[in-house]
N, C-alpha and C positions, 0 to 999 in steps of 0.2 A: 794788625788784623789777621796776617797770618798765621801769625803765633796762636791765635784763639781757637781760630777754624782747627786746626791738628787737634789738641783735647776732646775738643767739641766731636770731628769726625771718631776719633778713638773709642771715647764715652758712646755715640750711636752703634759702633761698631759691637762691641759688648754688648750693647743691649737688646740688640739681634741675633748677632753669632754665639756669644758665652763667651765660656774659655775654650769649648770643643776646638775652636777655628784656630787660636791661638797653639794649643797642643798640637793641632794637629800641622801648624806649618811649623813648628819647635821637633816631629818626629817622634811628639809622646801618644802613648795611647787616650782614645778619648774616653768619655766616661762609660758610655755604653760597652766599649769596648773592656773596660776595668771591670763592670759588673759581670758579663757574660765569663770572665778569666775567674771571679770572685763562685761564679755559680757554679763555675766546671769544679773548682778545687774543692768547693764542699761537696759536691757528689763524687767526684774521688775520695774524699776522707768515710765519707758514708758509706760510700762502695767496698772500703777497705776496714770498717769498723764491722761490717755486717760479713764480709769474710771472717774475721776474730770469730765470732758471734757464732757463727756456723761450726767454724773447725772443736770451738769449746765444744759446742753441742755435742758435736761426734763424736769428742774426745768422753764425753759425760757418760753416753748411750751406750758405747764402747763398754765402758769400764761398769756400767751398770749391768750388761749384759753376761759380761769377766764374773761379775761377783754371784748373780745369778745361778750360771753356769757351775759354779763353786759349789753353790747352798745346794743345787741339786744333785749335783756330785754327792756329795756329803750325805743329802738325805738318802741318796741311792746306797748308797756303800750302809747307813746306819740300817736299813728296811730288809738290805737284802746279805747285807753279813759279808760285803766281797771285797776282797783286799790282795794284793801283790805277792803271791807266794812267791816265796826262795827256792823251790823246789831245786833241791839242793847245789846251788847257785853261789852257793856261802862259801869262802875259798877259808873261814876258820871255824870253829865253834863259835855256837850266841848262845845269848846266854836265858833267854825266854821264847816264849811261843811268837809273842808279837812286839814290836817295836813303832815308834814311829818315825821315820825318815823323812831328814829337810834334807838331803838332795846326795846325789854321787857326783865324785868326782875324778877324772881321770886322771891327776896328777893328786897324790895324796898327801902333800903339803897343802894347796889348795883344802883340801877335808881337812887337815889338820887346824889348818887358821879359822878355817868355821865354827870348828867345833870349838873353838878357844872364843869365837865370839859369843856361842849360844851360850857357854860356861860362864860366861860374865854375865849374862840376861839372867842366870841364877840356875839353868839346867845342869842335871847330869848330864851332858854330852859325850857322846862316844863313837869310835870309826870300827867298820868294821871292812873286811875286803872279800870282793864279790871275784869268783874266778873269770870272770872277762876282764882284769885288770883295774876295774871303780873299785873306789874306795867310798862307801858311803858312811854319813852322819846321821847318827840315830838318838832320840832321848826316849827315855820312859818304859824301857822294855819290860815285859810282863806277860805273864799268864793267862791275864781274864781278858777277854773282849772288849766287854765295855768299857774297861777301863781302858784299853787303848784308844777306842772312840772319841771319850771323854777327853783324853789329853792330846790327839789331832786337836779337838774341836780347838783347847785351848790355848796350843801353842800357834792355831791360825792367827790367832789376836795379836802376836807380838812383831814387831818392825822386823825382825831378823827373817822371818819364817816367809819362804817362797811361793806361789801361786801351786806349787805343784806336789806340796807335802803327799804321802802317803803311808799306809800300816801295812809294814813287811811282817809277812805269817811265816814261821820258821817251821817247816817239812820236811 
């Protein structure tokens, strides 16, 4: 009869306590305990998805603002005709009024390897050296105005080409 009463007692026992009582004299967590662990981790992941979420944004609004910034540069420069004079800054002869420069550098291997990449994009590329010691890369140089314009505008399009291109007017 002993033997009966102990299942019997077990069986009531479950059907009262659960397994909470069980875990919990075993040192595991119980269930309420598992969900509230379960609720914290997903609001930590949401917490940390909506960080992502945010920094893209800014990283978007940024770079929308970057480009922005550009087109109005650009339009400024095309409305009002204003460009980078060398006034006489050119530490050689050049060879036109205007030019366009993707960037100086102060080590002129540095310009030289540039200019060996712009040359592979399919440009004339060329270095020229400024008497403060730059060595800038320039393609397209020429005469007319607007075709310097024109070929800024163009050569913004390409992978190689800098945020900070500009049209050196030779004086």
């Amino acid at each position: 009869m002993r033997t009966a009463v102990i299942p019997l007692l077990l069986a009531a026992v479950l059907l009262v306590t659960g397994c909470d009582a069980f875990r919990r004299l075993a040192g595991r967590p119980t269930a309420a305990e598992l969900q509230a662990k379960k609720e914290h981790v997903l609001m930590e992941r949401e917490a940390a998805r909506q960080a992502v979420r945010d920094s893209i944004e800014k990283v978007r609004a940024d770079s929308l603002l970057r480009v922005q910034e550009a087109l109005d540069s650009l339009e400024t420069l095309r409305t009002t005709g204003q460009a980078k004079s060398s006034r006489g800054l050119l530490a050689e002869a050049f060879p036109k009024r205007y030019a366009v420069v993707l960037g100086a550098f102060s080590v002129p291997e540095n310009a030289t390897r540039f200019a060996e990449k712009v040359k592979k994009a399919g440009y004339d590329a060329r270095t020229v050296a400024f008497r403060n010691g730059r060595t800038a890369v320039y393609v397209n140089p020429t005469d007319r105005e607007q075709e310097a314009f024109d070929s800024m505008e163009k050569v913004r399009q390409e992978d190689f080409c800098p945020q900070d291109v500009w049209i050196l007017v030779n004086e």
